[in-house]
C-alpha positions in Angstrom: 33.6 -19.5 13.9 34.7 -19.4 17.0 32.1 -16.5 17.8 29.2 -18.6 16.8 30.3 -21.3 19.0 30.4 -19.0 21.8 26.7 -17.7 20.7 25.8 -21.9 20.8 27.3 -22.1 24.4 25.8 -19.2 25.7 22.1 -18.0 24.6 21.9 -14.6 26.4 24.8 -13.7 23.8 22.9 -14.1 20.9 22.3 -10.2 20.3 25.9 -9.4 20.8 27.1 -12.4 18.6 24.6 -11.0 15.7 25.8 -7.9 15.6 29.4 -8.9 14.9 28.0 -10.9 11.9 27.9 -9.3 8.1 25.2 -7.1 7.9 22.7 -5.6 4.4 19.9 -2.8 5.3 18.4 -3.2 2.1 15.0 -4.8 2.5 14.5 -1.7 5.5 15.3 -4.2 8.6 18.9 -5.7 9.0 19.5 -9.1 7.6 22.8 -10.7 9.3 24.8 -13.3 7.0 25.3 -16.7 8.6 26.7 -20.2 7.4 26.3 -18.7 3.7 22.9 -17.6 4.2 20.5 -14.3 5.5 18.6 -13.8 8.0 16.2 -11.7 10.3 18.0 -11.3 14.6 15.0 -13.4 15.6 15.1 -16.0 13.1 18.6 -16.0 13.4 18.5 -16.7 17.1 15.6 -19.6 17.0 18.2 -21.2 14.2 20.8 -21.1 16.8 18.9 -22.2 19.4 17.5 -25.0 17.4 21.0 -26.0 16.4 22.2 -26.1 20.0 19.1 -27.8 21.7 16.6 -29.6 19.0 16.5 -33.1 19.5 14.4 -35.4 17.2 11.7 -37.8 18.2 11.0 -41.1 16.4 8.5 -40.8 13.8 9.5 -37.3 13.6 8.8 -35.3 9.9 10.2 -32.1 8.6 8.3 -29.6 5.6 11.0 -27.4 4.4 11.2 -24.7 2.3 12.5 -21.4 1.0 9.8 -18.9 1.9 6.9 -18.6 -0.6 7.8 -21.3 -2.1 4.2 -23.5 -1.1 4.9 -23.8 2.5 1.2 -23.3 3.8 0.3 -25.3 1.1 2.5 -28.4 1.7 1.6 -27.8 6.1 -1.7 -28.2 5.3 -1.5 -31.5 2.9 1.1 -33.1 5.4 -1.6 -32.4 8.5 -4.1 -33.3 6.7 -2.8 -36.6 5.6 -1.4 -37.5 8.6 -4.7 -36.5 10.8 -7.2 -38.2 8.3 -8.0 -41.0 10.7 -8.4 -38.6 14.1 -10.5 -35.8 12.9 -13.5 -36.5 11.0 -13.6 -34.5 7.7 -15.9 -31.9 9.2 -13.8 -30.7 12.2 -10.9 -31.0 11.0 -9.0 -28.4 12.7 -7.8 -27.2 9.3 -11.4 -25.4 9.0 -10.8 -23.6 12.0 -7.2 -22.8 12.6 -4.2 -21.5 10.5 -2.0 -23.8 9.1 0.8 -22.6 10.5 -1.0 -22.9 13.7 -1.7 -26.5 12.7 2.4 -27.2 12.1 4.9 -25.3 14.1 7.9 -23.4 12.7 11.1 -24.9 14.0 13.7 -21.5 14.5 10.0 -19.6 15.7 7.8 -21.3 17.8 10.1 -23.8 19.1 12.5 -20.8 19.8 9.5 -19.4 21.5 8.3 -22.1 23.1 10.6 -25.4 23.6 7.5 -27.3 24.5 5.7 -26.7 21.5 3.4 -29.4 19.4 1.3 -29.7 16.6 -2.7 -30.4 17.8 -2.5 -33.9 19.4 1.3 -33.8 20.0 1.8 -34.9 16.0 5.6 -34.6 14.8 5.3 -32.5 12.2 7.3 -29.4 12.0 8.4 -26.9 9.2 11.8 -24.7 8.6 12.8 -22.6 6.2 16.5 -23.3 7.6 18.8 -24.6 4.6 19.7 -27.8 5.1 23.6 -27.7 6.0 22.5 -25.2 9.0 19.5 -27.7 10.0 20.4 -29.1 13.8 22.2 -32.2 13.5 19.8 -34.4 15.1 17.7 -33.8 11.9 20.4 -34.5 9.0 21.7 -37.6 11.0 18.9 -39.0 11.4 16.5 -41.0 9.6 13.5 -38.4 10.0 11.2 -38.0 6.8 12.1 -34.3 5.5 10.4 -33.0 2.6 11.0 -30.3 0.5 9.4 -27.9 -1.6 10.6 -25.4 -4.2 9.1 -23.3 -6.6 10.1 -21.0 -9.5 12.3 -18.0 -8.3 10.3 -15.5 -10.7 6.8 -16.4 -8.5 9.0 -16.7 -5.2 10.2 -12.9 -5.4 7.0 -11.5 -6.4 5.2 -13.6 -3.3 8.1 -12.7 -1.3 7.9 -8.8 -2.2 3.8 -8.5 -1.5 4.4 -10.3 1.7 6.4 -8.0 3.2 4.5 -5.0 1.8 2.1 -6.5 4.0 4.1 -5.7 6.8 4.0 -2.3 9.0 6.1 0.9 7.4 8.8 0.8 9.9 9.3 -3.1 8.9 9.8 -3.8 5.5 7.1 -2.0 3.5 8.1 0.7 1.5 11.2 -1.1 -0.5 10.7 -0.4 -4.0 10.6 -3.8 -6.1 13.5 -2.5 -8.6 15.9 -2.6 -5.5 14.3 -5.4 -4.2 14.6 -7.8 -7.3 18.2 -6.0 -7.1 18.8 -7.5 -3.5 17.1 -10.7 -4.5 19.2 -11.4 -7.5 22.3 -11.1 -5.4 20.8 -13.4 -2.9 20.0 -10.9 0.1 16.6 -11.7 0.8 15.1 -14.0 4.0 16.7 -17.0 3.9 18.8 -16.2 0.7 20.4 -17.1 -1.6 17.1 -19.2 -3.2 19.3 -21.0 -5.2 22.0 -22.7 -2.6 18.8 -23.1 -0.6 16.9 -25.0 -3.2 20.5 -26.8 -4.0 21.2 -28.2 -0.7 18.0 -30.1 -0.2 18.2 -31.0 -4.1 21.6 -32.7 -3.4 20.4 -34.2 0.1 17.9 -36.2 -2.0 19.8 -37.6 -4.2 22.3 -39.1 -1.7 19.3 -40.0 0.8 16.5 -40.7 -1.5 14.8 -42.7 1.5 15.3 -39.6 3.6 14.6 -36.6 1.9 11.6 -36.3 -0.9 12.0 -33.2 -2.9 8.9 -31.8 -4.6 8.4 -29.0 -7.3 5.7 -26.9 -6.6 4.3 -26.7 -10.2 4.2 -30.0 -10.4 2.2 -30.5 -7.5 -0.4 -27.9 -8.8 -0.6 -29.7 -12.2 -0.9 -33.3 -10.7 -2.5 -33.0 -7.2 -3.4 -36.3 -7.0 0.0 -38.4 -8.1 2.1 -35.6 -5.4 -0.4 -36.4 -2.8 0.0 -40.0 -2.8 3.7 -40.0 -3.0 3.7 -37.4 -0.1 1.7 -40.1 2.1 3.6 -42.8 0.9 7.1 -40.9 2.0 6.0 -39.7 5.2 4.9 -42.9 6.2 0.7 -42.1 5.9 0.0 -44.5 2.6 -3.5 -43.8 1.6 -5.3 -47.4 0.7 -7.0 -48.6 -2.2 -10.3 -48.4 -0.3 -9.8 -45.1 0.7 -8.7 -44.0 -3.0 -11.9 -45.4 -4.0 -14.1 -43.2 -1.4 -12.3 -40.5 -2.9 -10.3 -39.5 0.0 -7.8 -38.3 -1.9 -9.9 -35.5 -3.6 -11.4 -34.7 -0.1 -7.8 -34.0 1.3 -7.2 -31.8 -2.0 -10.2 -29.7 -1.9 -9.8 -29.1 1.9 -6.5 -27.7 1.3 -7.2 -26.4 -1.6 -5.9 -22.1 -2.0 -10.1 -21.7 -3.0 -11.1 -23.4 0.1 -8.4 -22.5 2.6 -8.6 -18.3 2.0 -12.0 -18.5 1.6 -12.5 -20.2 5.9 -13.4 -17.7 8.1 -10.2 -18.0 10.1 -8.0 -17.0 7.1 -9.9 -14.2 5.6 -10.3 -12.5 9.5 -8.5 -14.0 11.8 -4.7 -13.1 13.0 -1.7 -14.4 14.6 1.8 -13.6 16.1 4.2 -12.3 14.3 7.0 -10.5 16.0 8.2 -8.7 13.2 4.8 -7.0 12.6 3.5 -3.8 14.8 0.8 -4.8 17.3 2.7 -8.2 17.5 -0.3 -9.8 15.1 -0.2 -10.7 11.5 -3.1 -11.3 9.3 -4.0 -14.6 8.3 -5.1 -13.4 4.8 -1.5 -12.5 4.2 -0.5 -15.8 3.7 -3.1 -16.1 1.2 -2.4 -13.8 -1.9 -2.6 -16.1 -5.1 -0.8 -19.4 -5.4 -1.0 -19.0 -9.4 1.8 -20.4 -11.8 3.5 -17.8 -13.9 2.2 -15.0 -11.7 5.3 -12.8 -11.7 4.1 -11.2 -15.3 1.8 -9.3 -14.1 4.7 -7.2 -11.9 7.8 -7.9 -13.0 9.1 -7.1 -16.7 10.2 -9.4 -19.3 13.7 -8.3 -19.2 13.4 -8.8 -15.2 12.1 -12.5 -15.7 14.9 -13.3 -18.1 17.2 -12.2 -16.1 16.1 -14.7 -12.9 15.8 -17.3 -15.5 19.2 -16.6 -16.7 20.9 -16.8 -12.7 18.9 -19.9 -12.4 19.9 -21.8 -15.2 23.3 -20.8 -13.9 23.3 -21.6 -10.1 21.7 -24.9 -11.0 23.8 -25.6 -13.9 25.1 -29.3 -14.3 23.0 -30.7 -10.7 20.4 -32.0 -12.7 17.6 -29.8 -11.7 15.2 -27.2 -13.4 12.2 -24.6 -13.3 9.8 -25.3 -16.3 
Protein backbone atom coordinates (compact mmCIF):
# COMPACT_ATOMS: atom_id res chain seq x y z
CA UNK A 1 0.00 0.00 0.00
CA UNK A 2 2.33 2.15 0.96
CA UNK A 3 3.86 2.00 -2.67
CA UNK A 4 0.69 3.09 -4.23
CA UNK A 5 0.48 5.89 -1.97
CA UNK A 6 3.78 6.96 -2.98
CA UNK A 7 2.69 6.53 -6.90
CA UNK A 8 -0.58 8.99 -5.61
CA UNK A 9 1.91 11.61 -4.19
CA UNK A 10 4.18 11.57 -6.90
CA UNK A 11 2.98 11.08 -10.76
CA UNK A 12 6.44 10.86 -12.49
CA UNK A 13 6.68 7.47 -10.37
CA UNK A 14 3.89 5.85 -11.88
CA UNK A 15 6.05 3.55 -14.26
CA UNK A 16 8.38 2.53 -11.49
CA UNK A 17 5.31 1.96 -9.00
CA UNK A 18 3.67 -0.42 -11.95
CA UNK A 19 6.27 -2.45 -12.37
CA UNK A 20 6.55 -3.50 -8.67
CA UNK A 21 2.83 -4.53 -9.02
CA UNK A 22 1.68 -8.30 -9.89
CA UNK A 23 2.12 -8.83 -13.24
CA UNK A 24 0.21 -11.77 -16.21
CA UNK A 25 1.59 -11.67 -20.01
CA UNK A 26 -1.10 -13.65 -21.11
CA UNK A 27 -3.28 -11.57 -23.42
CA UNK A 28 0.44 -10.59 -25.24
CA UNK A 29 0.80 -6.96 -23.37
CA UNK A 30 1.34 -6.97 -19.52
CA UNK A 31 -1.66 -6.52 -17.32
CA UNK A 32 -0.60 -5.22 -13.70
CA UNK A 33 -2.94 -6.29 -10.72
CA UNK A 34 -4.28 -3.36 -8.63
CA UNK A 35 -6.98 -2.95 -5.73
CA UNK A 36 -8.20 -6.61 -6.80
CA UNK A 37 -8.43 -5.82 -10.32
CA UNK A 38 -6.22 -5.82 -14.02
CA UNK A 39 -5.15 -3.45 -15.93
CA UNK A 40 -3.15 -1.98 -18.97
CA UNK A 41 0.32 0.69 -17.63
CA UNK A 42 -1.71 3.41 -19.22
CA UNK A 43 -4.97 2.79 -17.96
CA UNK A 44 -3.48 2.06 -14.83
CA UNK A 45 -1.89 5.36 -14.57
CA UNK A 46 -5.11 7.61 -15.77
CA UNK A 47 -6.87 5.48 -12.73
CA UNK A 48 -4.35 6.78 -10.45
CA UNK A 49 -4.24 9.96 -11.56
CA UNK A 50 -8.00 10.27 -11.53
CA UNK A 51 -7.96 8.90 -7.91
CA UNK A 52 -5.51 11.58 -6.84
CA UNK A 53 -6.89 14.68 -8.71
CA UNK A 54 -10.67 14.09 -10.06
CA UNK A 55 -12.95 16.36 -8.53
CA UNK A 56 -16.70 16.33 -9.27
CA UNK A 57 -18.88 19.12 -10.51
CA UNK A 58 -22.57 19.50 -9.58
CA UNK A 59 -24.78 18.00 -11.98
CA UNK A 60 -22.06 15.79 -12.76
CA UNK A 61 -23.08 11.88 -14.34
CA UNK A 62 -20.98 8.85 -14.65
CA UNK A 63 -21.72 5.68 -17.43
CA UNK A 64 -19.82 2.80 -16.18
CA UNK A 65 -19.08 -0.38 -17.24
CA UNK A 66 -16.99 -3.51 -17.73
CA UNK A 67 -15.67 -3.29 -21.23
CA UNK A 68 -18.05 -4.67 -23.99
CA UNK A 69 -20.52 -4.75 -21.95
CA UNK A 70 -22.87 -1.71 -24.04
CA UNK A 71 -20.67 1.14 -23.21
CA UNK A 72 -20.95 2.98 -26.75
CA UNK A 73 -24.35 2.02 -26.61
CA UNK A 74 -25.33 3.49 -23.17
CA UNK A 75 -22.69 7.01 -24.23
CA UNK A 76 -24.70 7.47 -26.96
CA UNK A 77 -28.34 7.21 -25.21
CA UNK A 78 -27.05 9.37 -22.12
CA UNK A 79 -25.76 12.31 -24.89
CA UNK A 80 -28.40 11.96 -26.64
CA UNK A 81 -30.92 12.46 -23.92
CA UNK A 82 -29.23 14.93 -22.28
CA UNK A 83 -28.50 17.12 -25.66
CA UNK A 84 -32.16 16.71 -27.00
CA UNK A 85 -33.04 20.23 -26.43
CA UNK A 86 -29.52 21.87 -27.87
CA UNK A 87 -29.02 20.13 -31.06
CA UNK A 88 -31.80 19.77 -33.37
CA UNK A 89 -32.28 16.07 -34.43
CA UNK A 90 -30.45 16.68 -37.67
CA UNK A 91 -27.06 17.84 -36.34
CA UNK A 92 -26.84 16.19 -33.66
CA UNK A 93 -23.24 15.68 -33.21
CA UNK A 94 -23.92 12.01 -32.81
CA UNK A 95 -24.19 11.84 -36.77
CA UNK A 96 -20.87 13.14 -37.09
CA UNK A 97 -18.63 12.17 -34.29
CA UNK A 98 -17.81 9.03 -32.34
CA UNK A 99 -19.40 8.44 -29.30
CA UNK A 100 -16.70 8.19 -27.37
CA UNK A 101 -15.73 11.44 -28.82
CA UNK A 102 -19.13 12.64 -27.69
CA UNK A 103 -18.46 11.32 -23.81
CA UNK A 104 -14.95 11.34 -22.47
CA UNK A 105 -13.28 8.26 -20.81
CA UNK A 106 -12.40 9.23 -17.18
CA UNK A 107 -8.64 7.13 -16.58
CA UNK A 108 -8.03 8.18 -20.68
CA UNK A 109 -8.81 11.41 -21.73
CA UNK A 110 -8.90 13.05 -18.56
CA UNK A 111 -5.47 11.39 -17.84
CA UNK A 112 -4.61 12.95 -21.19
CA UNK A 113 -6.03 15.92 -20.96
CA UNK A 114 -7.31 17.40 -17.36
CA UNK A 115 -9.30 19.97 -19.19
CA UNK A 116 -11.27 17.78 -21.03
CA UNK A 117 -15.31 18.11 -21.76
CA UNK A 118 -17.93 16.60 -23.57
CA UNK A 119 -19.28 18.98 -26.70
CA UNK A 120 -20.74 22.06 -24.88
CA UNK A 121 -18.89 21.41 -21.61
CA UNK A 122 -21.86 18.65 -20.57
CA UNK A 123 -20.87 16.44 -17.42
CA UNK A 124 -21.10 13.33 -18.70
CA UNK A 125 -18.15 10.99 -18.44
CA UNK A 126 -17.68 7.15 -18.66
CA UNK A 127 -15.08 4.53 -16.73
CA UNK A 128 -14.63 1.27 -16.87
CA UNK A 129 -12.94 1.70 -13.22
CA UNK A 130 -14.76 -0.74 -10.62
CA UNK A 131 -16.44 1.08 -8.32
CA UNK A 132 -14.32 0.67 -4.90
CA UNK A 133 -11.13 2.10 -7.05
CA UNK A 134 -13.52 5.11 -8.54
CA UNK A 135 -11.96 8.59 -7.02
CA UNK A 136 -13.67 9.44 -3.98
CA UNK A 137 -15.16 12.53 -5.02
CA UNK A 138 -17.40 10.28 -7.15
CA UNK A 139 -18.59 7.50 -4.45
CA UNK A 140 -19.16 10.38 -1.86
CA UNK A 141 -20.95 12.21 -3.72
CA UNK A 142 -24.37 12.38 -4.85
CA UNK A 143 -23.43 12.21 -8.74
CA UNK A 144 -25.90 10.16 -10.90
CA UNK A 145 -23.65 6.93 -11.88
CA UNK A 146 -25.15 4.42 -14.07
CA UNK A 147 -24.16 1.15 -14.86
CA UNK A 148 -24.33 -1.41 -17.40
CA UNK A 149 -23.57 -5.10 -17.52
CA UNK A 150 -24.07 -7.67 -19.87
CA UNK A 151 -23.80 -11.53 -20.13
CA UNK A 152 -20.06 -12.70 -19.58
CA UNK A 153 -20.49 -15.33 -22.50
CA UNK A 154 -21.14 -12.15 -25.20
CA UNK A 155 -18.60 -9.93 -23.05
CA UNK A 156 -15.54 -12.40 -23.81
CA UNK A 157 -16.39 -12.98 -27.29
CA UNK A 158 -16.75 -8.91 -27.90
CA UNK A 159 -13.73 -8.57 -25.71
CA UNK A 160 -11.65 -11.21 -27.77
CA UNK A 161 -12.50 -9.68 -31.48
CA UNK A 162 -11.72 -6.28 -30.14
CA UNK A 163 -8.45 -6.86 -29.38
CA UNK A 164 -7.89 -9.01 -32.51
CA UNK A 165 -8.58 -5.78 -33.91
CA UNK A 166 -5.51 -4.50 -32.53
CA UNK A 167 -1.89 -4.50 -34.19
CA UNK A 168 0.27 -7.93 -33.92
CA UNK A 169 2.68 -6.70 -31.46
CA UNK A 170 -0.48 -5.61 -29.22
CA UNK A 171 -2.79 -8.18 -28.44
CA UNK A 172 -3.69 -9.95 -31.63
CA UNK A 173 -2.62 -13.20 -32.10
CA UNK A 174 -3.87 -14.83 -28.53
CA UNK A 175 -5.63 -17.87 -29.30
CA UNK A 176 -9.30 -17.72 -27.80
CA UNK A 177 -8.75 -21.28 -25.94
CA UNK A 178 -6.12 -19.34 -23.72
CA UNK A 179 -7.97 -16.40 -23.77
CA UNK A 180 -11.30 -17.79 -22.41
CA UNK A 181 -8.55 -19.56 -20.11
CA UNK A 182 -7.31 -16.06 -18.83
CA UNK A 183 -10.77 -14.77 -18.79
CA UNK A 184 -12.27 -17.47 -16.64
CA UNK A 185 -9.63 -16.74 -14.02
CA UNK A 186 -10.35 -13.11 -14.26
CA UNK A 187 -7.17 -11.78 -16.14
CA UNK A 188 -8.61 -9.78 -18.70
CA UNK A 189 -8.94 -5.62 -18.96
CA UNK A 190 -10.52 -4.63 -16.06
CA UNK A 191 -11.02 -8.17 -14.65
CA UNK A 192 -12.42 -10.01 -12.85
CA UNK A 193 -16.12 -9.31 -14.70
CA UNK A 194 -17.79 -10.65 -11.90
CA UNK A 195 -16.41 -8.46 -8.73
CA UNK A 196 -16.73 -5.68 -11.33
CA UNK A 197 -20.33 -6.29 -12.17
CA UNK A 198 -20.71 -7.05 -8.13
CA UNK A 199 -19.52 -3.83 -6.84
CA UNK A 200 -21.84 -1.54 -8.78
CA UNK A 201 -24.69 -4.26 -8.18
CA UNK A 202 -24.17 -3.76 -4.38
CA UNK A 203 -23.63 0.11 -4.65
CA UNK A 204 -27.20 0.20 -6.01
CA UNK A 205 -28.82 -1.37 -3.66
CA UNK A 206 -27.53 0.70 -0.73
CA UNK A 207 -27.76 3.98 -2.87
CA UNK A 208 -30.69 3.34 -5.01
CA UNK A 209 -30.98 7.24 -5.61
CA UNK A 210 -27.39 7.18 -6.60
CA UNK A 211 -26.46 4.46 -8.68
CA UNK A 212 -29.04 2.95 -11.45
CA UNK A 213 -27.83 -0.41 -12.58
CA UNK A 214 -29.04 -1.63 -16.05
CA UNK A 215 -28.89 -5.08 -17.79
CA UNK A 216 -28.00 -4.85 -21.18
CA UNK A 217 -30.44 -7.48 -22.48
CA UNK A 218 -32.96 -5.87 -21.04
CA UNK A 219 -32.41 -2.73 -22.48
CA UNK A 220 -32.26 -4.41 -26.08
CA UNK A 221 -35.61 -6.12 -25.42
CA UNK A 222 -37.50 -2.99 -23.95
CA UNK A 223 -35.71 0.13 -25.46
CA UNK A 224 -38.35 2.28 -24.64
CA UNK A 225 -39.24 1.43 -20.76
CA UNK A 226 -34.80 1.58 -20.16
CA UNK A 227 -34.82 4.88 -22.02
CA UNK A 228 -37.24 6.57 -19.87
CA UNK A 229 -35.99 5.38 -16.67
CA UNK A 230 -32.42 6.35 -17.88
CA UNK A 231 -33.78 10.07 -18.31
CA UNK A 232 -35.65 9.99 -15.37
CA UNK A 233 -32.35 8.94 -13.16
CA UNK A 234 -29.99 11.21 -14.69
CA UNK A 235 -32.20 13.97 -14.17
CA UNK A 236 -33.36 14.52 -18.21
CA UNK A 237 -37.27 13.28 -17.80
CA UNK A 238 -38.74 13.10 -21.18
CA UNK A 239 -42.49 14.74 -21.01
CA UNK A 240 -45.68 13.51 -21.96
CA UNK A 241 -45.64 15.85 -25.02
CA UNK A 242 -42.56 14.79 -26.12
CA UNK A 243 -43.51 10.94 -25.65
CA UNK A 244 -46.28 11.81 -27.84
CA UNK A 245 -44.09 13.38 -30.79
CA UNK A 246 -42.31 10.28 -30.46
CA UNK A 247 -39.15 11.50 -29.19
CA UNK A 248 -38.46 8.64 -27.56
CA UNK A 249 -38.27 6.45 -30.78
CA UNK A 250 -36.25 9.27 -32.48
CA UNK A 251 -33.51 9.04 -29.60
CA UNK A 252 -33.64 5.02 -30.18
CA UNK A 253 -33.26 4.91 -33.79
CA UNK A 254 -30.39 7.49 -33.69
CA UNK A 255 -28.53 5.35 -31.47
CA UNK A 256 -29.55 2.57 -32.77
CA UNK A 257 -26.25 -0.37 -33.58
CA UNK A 258 -28.11 -0.12 -37.55
CA UNK A 259 -27.88 3.50 -37.55
CA UNK A 260 -24.78 4.34 -35.60
CA UNK A 261 -22.22 1.70 -37.74
CA UNK A 262 -23.92 2.45 -40.64
CA UNK A 263 -22.76 6.96 -40.27
CA UNK A 264 -20.04 7.71 -42.18
CA UNK A 265 -17.86 8.57 -39.28
CA UNK A 266 -18.09 5.01 -37.82
CA UNK A 267 -17.60 2.91 -40.88
CA UNK A 268 -14.33 5.31 -41.96
CA UNK A 269 -13.34 7.44 -39.62
CA UNK A 270 -10.51 6.83 -36.71
CA UNK A 271 -9.38 7.88 -33.44
CA UNK A 272 -6.53 7.75 -30.75
CA UNK A 273 -5.82 4.91 -29.24
CA UNK A 274 -2.48 4.56 -27.65
CA UNK A 275 -2.41 1.06 -27.44
CA UNK A 276 -2.81 0.62 -31.31
CA UNK A 277 0.25 1.18 -33.93
CA UNK A 278 0.03 4.47 -35.80
CA UNK A 279 -1.61 5.81 -32.52
CA UNK A 280 -5.26 5.61 -34.34
CA UNK A 281 -8.01 3.08 -33.93
CA UNK A 282 -10.84 2.48 -36.23
CA UNK A 283 -14.11 3.63 -35.44
CA UNK A 284 -15.73 0.50 -37.00
CA UNK A 285 -14.08 -1.48 -34.26
CA UNK A 286 -16.30 -0.47 -31.76
CA UNK A 287 -19.04 -1.65 -33.95
CA UNK A 288 -18.94 -5.51 -34.50
CA UNK A 289 -22.50 -6.94 -33.55
CA UNK A 290 -24.35 -5.94 -30.39
CA UNK A 291 -26.48 -9.31 -30.78
CA UNK A 292 -27.89 -11.35 -27.66
CA UNK A 293 -26.59 -14.80 -27.50
CA UNK A 294 -23.76 -14.09 -29.91
CA UNK A 295 -21.00 -16.17 -28.20
CA UNK A 296 -22.52 -19.54 -30.04
CA UNK A 297 -21.34 -18.87 -33.01
CA UNK A 298 -17.38 -18.97 -31.42
CA UNK A 299 -17.41 -20.44 -28.37
CA UNK A 300 -18.51 -24.13 -27.64
CA UNK A 301 -21.20 -25.41 -25.54
CA UNK A 302 -19.09 -26.86 -23.01
CA UNK A 303 -17.18 -23.36 -23.07
CA UNK A 304 -20.57 -21.46 -22.42
CA UNK A 305 -21.57 -23.80 -19.59
CA UNK A 306 -18.68 -23.39 -18.06
CA UNK A 307 -19.04 -19.16 -17.85
CA UNK A 308 -22.48 -19.87 -16.88
CA UNK A 309 -21.42 -22.21 -14.23
CA UNK A 310 -18.63 -19.31 -12.62
CA UNK A 311 -21.33 -16.91 -12.85
CA UNK A 312 -24.02 -18.43 -11.14
CA UNK A 313 -21.21 -18.93 -8.58
CA UNK A 314 -19.54 -15.45 -8.26
CA UNK A 315 -23.06 -14.01 -8.00
CA UNK A 316 -24.45 -16.63 -5.92
CA UNK A 317 -26.80 -15.40 -3.02
CA UNK A 318 -26.46 -11.13 -4.18
CA UNK A 319 -29.62 -11.28 -5.85
CA UNK A 320 -28.56 -10.89 -9.33
CA UNK A 321 -28.56 -12.86 -12.66
CA UNK A 322 -27.79 -13.31 -16.58
CA UNK A 323 -30.99 -14.73 -18.37
Amino acid sequence: MDSIKEAQDSPKTYEDIISTLPKDNGWKKPLYLYQGFWYIAFQLEGVIFAQQNFQTQPGDIFLCSFPKSGTTWLKALAFAIVTRNRFDPSSNPLLTKQPHDCVPFLEMDYFENPAISGPGGLSLWATHIPYASLPKSITDSSCKIVYICRDPKDVFVSLWHYLNKLRADKFEGTPIERAFELYCNGSSLYGPQWDHVLGYWKASLERPNQVLFIQYEDMKKDSIFHLKKLAEFIGYPLSLEEESEGRVQKIIELCSFENLSNLEVNKTGKRTHREVEGGKMDNNAYFRKGEIGDWKNLLTSEMGEKLDNITEKKLSGSGLTFS
